[in-house]
C-alpha beads as a LAMMPS data file, in Angstrom:
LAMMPS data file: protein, C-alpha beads

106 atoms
105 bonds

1 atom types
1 bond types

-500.0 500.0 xlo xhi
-500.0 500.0 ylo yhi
-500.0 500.0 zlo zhi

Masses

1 110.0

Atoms # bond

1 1 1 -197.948 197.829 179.912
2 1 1 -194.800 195.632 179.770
3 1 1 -193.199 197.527 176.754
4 1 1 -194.142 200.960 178.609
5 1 1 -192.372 200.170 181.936
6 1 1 -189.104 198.939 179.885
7 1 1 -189.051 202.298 177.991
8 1 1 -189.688 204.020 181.603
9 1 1 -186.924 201.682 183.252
10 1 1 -184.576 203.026 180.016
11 1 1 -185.065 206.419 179.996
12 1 1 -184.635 207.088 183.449
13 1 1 -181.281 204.846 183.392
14 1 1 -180.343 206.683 180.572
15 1 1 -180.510 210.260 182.359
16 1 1 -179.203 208.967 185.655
17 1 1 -176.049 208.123 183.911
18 1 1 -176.193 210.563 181.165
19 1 1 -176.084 213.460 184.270
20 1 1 -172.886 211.886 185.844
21 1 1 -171.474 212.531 182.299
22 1 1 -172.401 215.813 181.332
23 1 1 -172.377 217.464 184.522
24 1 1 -169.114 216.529 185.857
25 1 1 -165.796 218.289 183.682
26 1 1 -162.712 216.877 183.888
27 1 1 -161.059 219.803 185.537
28 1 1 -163.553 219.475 188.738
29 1 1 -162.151 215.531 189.679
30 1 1 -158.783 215.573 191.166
31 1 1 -155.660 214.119 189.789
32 1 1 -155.995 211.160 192.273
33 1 1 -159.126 210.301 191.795
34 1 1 -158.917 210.005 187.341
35 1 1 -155.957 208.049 188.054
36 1 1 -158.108 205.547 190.011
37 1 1 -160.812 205.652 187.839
38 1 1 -158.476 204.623 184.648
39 1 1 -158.187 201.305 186.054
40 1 1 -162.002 200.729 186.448
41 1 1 -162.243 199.594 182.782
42 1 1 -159.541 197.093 183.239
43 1 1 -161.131 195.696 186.175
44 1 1 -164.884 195.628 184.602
45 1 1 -163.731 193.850 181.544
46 1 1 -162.305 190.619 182.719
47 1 1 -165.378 190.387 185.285
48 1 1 -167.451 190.319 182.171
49 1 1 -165.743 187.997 180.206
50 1 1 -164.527 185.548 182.708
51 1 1 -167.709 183.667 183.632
52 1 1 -168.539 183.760 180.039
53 1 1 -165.216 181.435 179.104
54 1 1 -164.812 179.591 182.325
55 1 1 -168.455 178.963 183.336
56 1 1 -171.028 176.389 182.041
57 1 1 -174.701 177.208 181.386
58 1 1 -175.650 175.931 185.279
59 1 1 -172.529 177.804 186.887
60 1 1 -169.690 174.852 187.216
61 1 1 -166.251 175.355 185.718
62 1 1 -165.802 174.050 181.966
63 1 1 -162.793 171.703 181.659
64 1 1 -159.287 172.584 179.656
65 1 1 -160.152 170.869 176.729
66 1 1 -163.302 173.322 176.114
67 1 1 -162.644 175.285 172.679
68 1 1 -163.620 178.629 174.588
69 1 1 -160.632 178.567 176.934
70 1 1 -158.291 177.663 173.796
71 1 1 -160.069 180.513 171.952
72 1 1 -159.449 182.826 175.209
73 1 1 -155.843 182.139 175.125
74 1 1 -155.235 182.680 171.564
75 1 1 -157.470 186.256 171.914
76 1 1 -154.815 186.819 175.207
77 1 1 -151.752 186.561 173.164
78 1 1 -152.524 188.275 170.561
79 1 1 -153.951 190.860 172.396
80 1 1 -150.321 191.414 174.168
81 1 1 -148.377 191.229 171.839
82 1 1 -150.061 193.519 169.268
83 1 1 -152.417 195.930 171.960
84 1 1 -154.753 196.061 169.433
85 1 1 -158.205 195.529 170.569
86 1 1 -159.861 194.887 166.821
87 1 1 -156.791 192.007 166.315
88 1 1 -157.561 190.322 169.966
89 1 1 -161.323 189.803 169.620
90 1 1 -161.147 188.412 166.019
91 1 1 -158.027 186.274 166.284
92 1 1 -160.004 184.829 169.324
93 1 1 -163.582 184.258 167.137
94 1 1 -161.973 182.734 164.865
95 1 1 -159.864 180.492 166.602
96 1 1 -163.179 179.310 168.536
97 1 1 -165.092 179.163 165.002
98 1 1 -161.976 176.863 163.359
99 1 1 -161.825 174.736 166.100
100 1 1 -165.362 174.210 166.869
101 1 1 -166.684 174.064 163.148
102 1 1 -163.640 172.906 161.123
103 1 1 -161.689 170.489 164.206
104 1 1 -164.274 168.985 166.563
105 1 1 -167.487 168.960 164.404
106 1 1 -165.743 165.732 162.367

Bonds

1 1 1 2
2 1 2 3
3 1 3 4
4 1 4 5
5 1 5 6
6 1 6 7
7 1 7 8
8 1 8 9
9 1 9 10
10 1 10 11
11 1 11 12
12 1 12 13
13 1 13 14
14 1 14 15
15 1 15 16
16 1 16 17
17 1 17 18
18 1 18 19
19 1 19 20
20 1 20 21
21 1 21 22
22 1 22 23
23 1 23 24
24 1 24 25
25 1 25 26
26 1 26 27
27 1 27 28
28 1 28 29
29 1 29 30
30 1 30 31
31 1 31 32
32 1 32 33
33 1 33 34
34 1 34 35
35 1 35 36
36 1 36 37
37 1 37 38
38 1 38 39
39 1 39 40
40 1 40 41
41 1 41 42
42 1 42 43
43 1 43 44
44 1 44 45
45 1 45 46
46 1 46 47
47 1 47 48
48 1 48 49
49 1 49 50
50 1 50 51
51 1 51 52
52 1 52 53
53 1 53 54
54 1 54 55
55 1 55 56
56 1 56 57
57 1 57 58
58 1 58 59
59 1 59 60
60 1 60 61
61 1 61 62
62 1 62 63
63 1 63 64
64 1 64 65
65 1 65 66
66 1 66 67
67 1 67 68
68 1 68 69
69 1 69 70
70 1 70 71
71 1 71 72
72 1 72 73
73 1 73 74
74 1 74 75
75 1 75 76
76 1 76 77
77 1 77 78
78 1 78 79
79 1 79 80
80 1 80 81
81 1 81 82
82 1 82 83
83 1 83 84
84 1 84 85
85 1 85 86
86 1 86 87
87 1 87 88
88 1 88 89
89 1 89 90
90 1 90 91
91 1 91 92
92 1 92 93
93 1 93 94
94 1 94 95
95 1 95 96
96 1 96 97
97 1 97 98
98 1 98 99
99 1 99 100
100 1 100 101
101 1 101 102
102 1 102 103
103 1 103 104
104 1 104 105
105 1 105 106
């Protein structure tokens, strides 16, 4: 019964969204309103990320010397200086991988 109501829950997510996609065109919003909506991904992302680097497993702040927060600024950098998104999230993995498995694990 579990396994039934999550494929329920999906599908009906799925087609909720999936309408707001295929029924609107782009011609029918108003020049306004896509320029608004172009700045929705910029604000979703850091929401998402944030309390990942900055927050431990019971919700307090990590301190400066945690090796997510150095790889978050080397994944910031790069990602500014070369706006590629492939570049940002692997200089920052590996940065975090070095320095947790090849620095601190000694």
């Amino acid at each position: 019964m579990t396994w039934v109501s999550i494929v329920v829950a999906g599908i009906i997510t799925y087609f909720t969204r999936m309408t707001m996609v295929a029924l609107i065109r782009r011609e029918m919003l108003s020049s306004k309103l896509k320029d608004v909506l172009s700045y929705v991904p910029s604000a979703v992302f850091p929401a998402i990320i944030f309390p990942g680097v900055f927050l431990n497993d019971y919700g307090n702040f990590v301190s400066f010397t945690d090796p997510k927060i150095f790889g978050a600024a080397v994944a910031v950098t790069i990602g500014i200086y070369s706006k590629n998104i492939i570049a940002t999230i692997l200089s920052g993995l590996i940065s975090y991988w070095i320095l947790i498995f090849l620095i601190l694990n000694n």
